[in-house]
Structures are given as structure tokens and as C-alpha cells.
N, C-alpha and C positions, 0 to 999 in steps of 0.2 A: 366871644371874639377869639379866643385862645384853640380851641376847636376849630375853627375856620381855619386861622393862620395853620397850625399844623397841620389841616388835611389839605389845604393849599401845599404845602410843602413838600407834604408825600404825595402829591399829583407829579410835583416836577423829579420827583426820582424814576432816577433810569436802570437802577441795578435789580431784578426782581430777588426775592427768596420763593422758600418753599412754601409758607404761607401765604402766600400773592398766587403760589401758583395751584394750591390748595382750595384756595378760597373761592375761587371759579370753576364756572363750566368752561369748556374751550369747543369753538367750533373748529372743526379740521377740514378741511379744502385739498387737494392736488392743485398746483400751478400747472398754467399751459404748459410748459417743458418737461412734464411726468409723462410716463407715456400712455399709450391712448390706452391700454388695459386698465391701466388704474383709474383715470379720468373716466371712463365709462362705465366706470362702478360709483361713482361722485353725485350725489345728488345734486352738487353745486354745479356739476357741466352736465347735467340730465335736460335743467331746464323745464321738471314737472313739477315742479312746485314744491316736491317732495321735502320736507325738515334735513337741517344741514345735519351730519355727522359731527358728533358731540364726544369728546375726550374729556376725562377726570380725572386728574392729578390725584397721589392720596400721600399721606403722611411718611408713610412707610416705603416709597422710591418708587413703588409700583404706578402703572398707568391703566387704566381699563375704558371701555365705551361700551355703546346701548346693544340690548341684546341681538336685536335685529341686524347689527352693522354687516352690511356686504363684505366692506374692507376688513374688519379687525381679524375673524378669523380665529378669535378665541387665544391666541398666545399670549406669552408671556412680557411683558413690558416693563422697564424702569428708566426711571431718568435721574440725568444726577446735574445740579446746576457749578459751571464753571467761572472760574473769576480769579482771574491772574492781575496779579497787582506789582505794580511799578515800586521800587524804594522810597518815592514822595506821598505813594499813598492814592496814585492815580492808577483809572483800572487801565491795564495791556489789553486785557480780553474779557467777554463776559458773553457765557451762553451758555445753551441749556444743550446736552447728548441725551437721546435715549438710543438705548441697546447702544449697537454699536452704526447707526446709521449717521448721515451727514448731518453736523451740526446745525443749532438751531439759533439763530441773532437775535435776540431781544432787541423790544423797540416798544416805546411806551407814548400811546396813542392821545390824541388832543382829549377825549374824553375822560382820560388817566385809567381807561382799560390795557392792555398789552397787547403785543402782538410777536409773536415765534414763530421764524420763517426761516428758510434757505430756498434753494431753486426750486425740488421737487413738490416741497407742500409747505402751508402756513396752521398756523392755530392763532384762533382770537378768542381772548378772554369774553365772555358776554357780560352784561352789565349786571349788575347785582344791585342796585340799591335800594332794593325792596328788602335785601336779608339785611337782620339785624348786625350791626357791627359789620357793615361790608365795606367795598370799598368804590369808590365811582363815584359821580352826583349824579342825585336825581333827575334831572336835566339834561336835553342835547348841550356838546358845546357849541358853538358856531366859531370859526373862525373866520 
């Protein structure tokens, strides 16, 4: 029962770390307002069915994806998560930068996966709860 309540609890947290963000694969997307070069390298606006582009987090700040990616291009990436806090202990701001592109909003999903977005493009944590010690339930949620 004590396990339940706690991972209930850590469902409803909104602040990621570096181990949340670690701990997943991330699918990567462009939004409609990227522009059409980039969208047209997106498997997600291809529309062939093709597997989404996938981002990994790693311990050490850096960011990497799968070898074949269109988009990545082979450089260099890191991210660094931010979180500005009030004097009562309430966050101002919390969001993740990589390099030096537009920041990224954290938002934590009904199924207690994530999601990091801005206008240009999003990442969605995929579900893990097949890995040992992950995080998610093994279940859809329904709302």
C-alpha cells in the first residue's frame, strides 16, 4: 500500500529532474509552426509510417539520437534543467534549455509520462514500464 501511495504521488509531480529525464527514451516531433524544411525531414509529418525520432537524455548533460536520424546531423547537444524559485518555496519557472535554442515547458502527462515543448518542436517521454524500476503504470490512463 505504501508503494502505491508514493508512486501515486510521484504521478502528480510536476517538476522533472535529470533522472526523469534520464530514465526515458523521448520521441521528438517539429510542430506545425517549424518550418517546412524541418517538417519534411519528420517522420511524424511524412505520414509513412516510418518510427518516430527518438532523443536520449544521459547523465552527463549531453543529448544524442539514433544513428539514422535525418534531423540530428551528428552534433553536439546538452541540456541543462532550469527552476527558479520564489522565497515561499514556490517554482517562478521551470524548464529544460538545450544548447542555446528556445526553451523547453515541462508538462507532466495523465499517464505520469512528460512532455517538453515550445512552438518549434516537442519530446515525449515513451512509456517504460516494462524497465525494471521505471516510471509510468503499466496501463492506459483514461480520463
Amino acid at each position: 500500500m505504501v508503494a502505491c501511495s508514493l508512486s501515486i504521488m510521484d504521478g502528480k509531480r510536476t517538476r522533472i529532474t535529470r533522472d526523469d529525464l534520464c530514465d526515458h527514451v523521448w520521441e521528438f516531433h517539429f510542430t506545425q509552426a517549424a518550418p517546412a524544411y524541418w517538417r519534411d525531414l519528420d517522420p511524424y509529418w511524412q505520414g509513412t509510417g516510418a518510427p518516430p525520432m527518438r532523443r536520449y537524455f544521459h547523465p552527463d548533460g549531453s543529448i544524442t539520437a539514433d544513428v539514422n536520424d535525418a534531423v540530428w546531423g551528428g552534433h553536439e547537444s546538452s541540456y541543462t534543467i532550469v527552476t527558479g524559485l520564489l522565497t515561499n518555496g514556490n517554482i517562478r519557472e521551470h524548464y529544460i534549455r538545450i544548447n542555446r535554442w528556445p526553451k523547453l515547458m515541462v508538462e507532466r502527462k495523465p499517464d505520469w509520462g512528460w512532455a517538453l515543448y515550445n512552438r518549434l518542436y516537442c519530446y515525449t517521454s515513451i512509456p517504460d514500464a516494462h524497465k525494471e524500476d521505471s516510471t509510468g503504470p503499466p496501463f492506459p490512463v483514461f480520463r
